[in-house]
N, C-alpha and C positions, 0 to 999 in steps of 0.2 A: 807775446804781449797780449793783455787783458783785453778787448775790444767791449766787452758787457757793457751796456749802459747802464747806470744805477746810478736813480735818484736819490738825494737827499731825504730821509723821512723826517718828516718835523709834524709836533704835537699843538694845537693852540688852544685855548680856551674863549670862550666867547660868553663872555656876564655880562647881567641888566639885574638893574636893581634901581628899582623906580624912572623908568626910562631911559637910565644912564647908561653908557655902556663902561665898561672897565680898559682902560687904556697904558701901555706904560711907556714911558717918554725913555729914548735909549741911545748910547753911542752906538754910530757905526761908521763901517770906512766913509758909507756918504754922507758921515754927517749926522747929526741930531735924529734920530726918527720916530713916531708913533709906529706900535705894535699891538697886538693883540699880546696877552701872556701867551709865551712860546718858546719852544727850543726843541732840539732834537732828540729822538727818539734813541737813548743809551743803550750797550749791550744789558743783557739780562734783565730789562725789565719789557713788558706790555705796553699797550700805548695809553691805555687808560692808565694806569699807573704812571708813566711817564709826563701825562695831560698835572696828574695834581703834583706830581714832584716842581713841574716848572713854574707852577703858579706858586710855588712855596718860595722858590727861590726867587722868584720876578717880584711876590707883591707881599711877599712874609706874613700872607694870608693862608689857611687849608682852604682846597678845595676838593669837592667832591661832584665827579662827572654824574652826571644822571642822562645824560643821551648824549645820542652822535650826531654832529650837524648835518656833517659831511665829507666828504673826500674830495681832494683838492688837488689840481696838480699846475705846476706855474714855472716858467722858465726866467732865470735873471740872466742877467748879463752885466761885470762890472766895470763900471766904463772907464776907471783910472789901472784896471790889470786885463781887464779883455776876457777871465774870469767866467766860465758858463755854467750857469748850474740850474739844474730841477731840480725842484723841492715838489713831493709829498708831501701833504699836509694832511692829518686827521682834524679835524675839529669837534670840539666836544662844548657841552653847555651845562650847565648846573649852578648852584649855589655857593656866594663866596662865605666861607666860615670863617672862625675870629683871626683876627687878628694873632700870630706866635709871638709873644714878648722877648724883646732883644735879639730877635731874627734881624739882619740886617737885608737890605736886598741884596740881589745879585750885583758882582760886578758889571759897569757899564750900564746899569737902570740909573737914571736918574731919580723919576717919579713915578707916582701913578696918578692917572686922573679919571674923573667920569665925566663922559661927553654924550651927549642927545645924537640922535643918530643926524639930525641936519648938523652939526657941526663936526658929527666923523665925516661927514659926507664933503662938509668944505677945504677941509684940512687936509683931504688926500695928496696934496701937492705933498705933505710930510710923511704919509705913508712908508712902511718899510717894505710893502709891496699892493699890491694890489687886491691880494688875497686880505688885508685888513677889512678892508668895506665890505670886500665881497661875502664875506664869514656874517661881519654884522646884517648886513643885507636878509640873507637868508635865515636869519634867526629871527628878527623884526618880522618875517613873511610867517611865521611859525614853523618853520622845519624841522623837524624832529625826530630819529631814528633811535632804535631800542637799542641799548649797550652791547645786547648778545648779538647784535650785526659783527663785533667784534671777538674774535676767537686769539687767543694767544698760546699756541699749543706749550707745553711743562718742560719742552725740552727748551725754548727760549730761558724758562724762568731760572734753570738747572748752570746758567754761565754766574750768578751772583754768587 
């Protein structure tokens, strides 16, 4: 039996564009919830790569990372399965680009919206975790880390 522990890696993106932050309204087991754009990091791709793939399918917007916010790590727990999971988190920041015509979003996004950081801040009660504020938080304080903090060695990109 496997005993390893191994977290969930998951990718998010963290956008402001004129104070707003970028938010996406989403199904999940508990419910309605705000997110940052996110989802897991796939076989065969990098995390930066992985950061603008989910933002394409979250917000049928391109995105291109230009820093890394930071690394993250956070435990759930789901209260109607019992459920435990660490998620890894990269987060990255950069510029939303246009819009993709007839991209539709991902399954289970409802919307996107931009919200000020006092009402990311009030709304946490709808958070999909904790890690939502905390991402914007540290981007609002200027945080900011050079893309080459991240290495994805060729034998990863060799599984596509």
């Amino acid at each position: 039996m496997d005993t390893r522990w191994k977290p969930s890696v998951t990718v998010a993106a963290i956008i402001e564009r004129d104070g707003r932050y970028l938010l996406v309204e989403e199904h999940t087991p508990e419910g309605l919830r705000l997110n940052n754009p996110a989802g897991h990091l796939d076989p065969g791709e990098g995390p930066i790569e992985a950061c603008a793939r989910e933002v394409l399918e979250e917000t049928a917007h391109d995105f291109t990372p230009t820093a890394l916010l930071g690394v993250y790590l956070s435990r759930f727990q789901r209260a109607a399965t019992g459920e435990d999971v660490t998620y890894l988190r990269l987060a990255f920041t950069g510029p939303l680009g246009e819009a993709v015509p007839g991209r539709a979003l991902d399954d289970g996004i409802v919307r996107t919206l931009w919200l000020t950081l006092d009402e990311v801040r009030t709304s946490r009660d709808r958070h999909r975790s904790p890690l939502v504020l905390r991402c914007i938080e540290d981007h609002a304080a200027g945080r900011r880390l050079p893309l080459e903090a991240i290495y994805t060695d060729p034998s990863v990109l060799g599984g596509r």
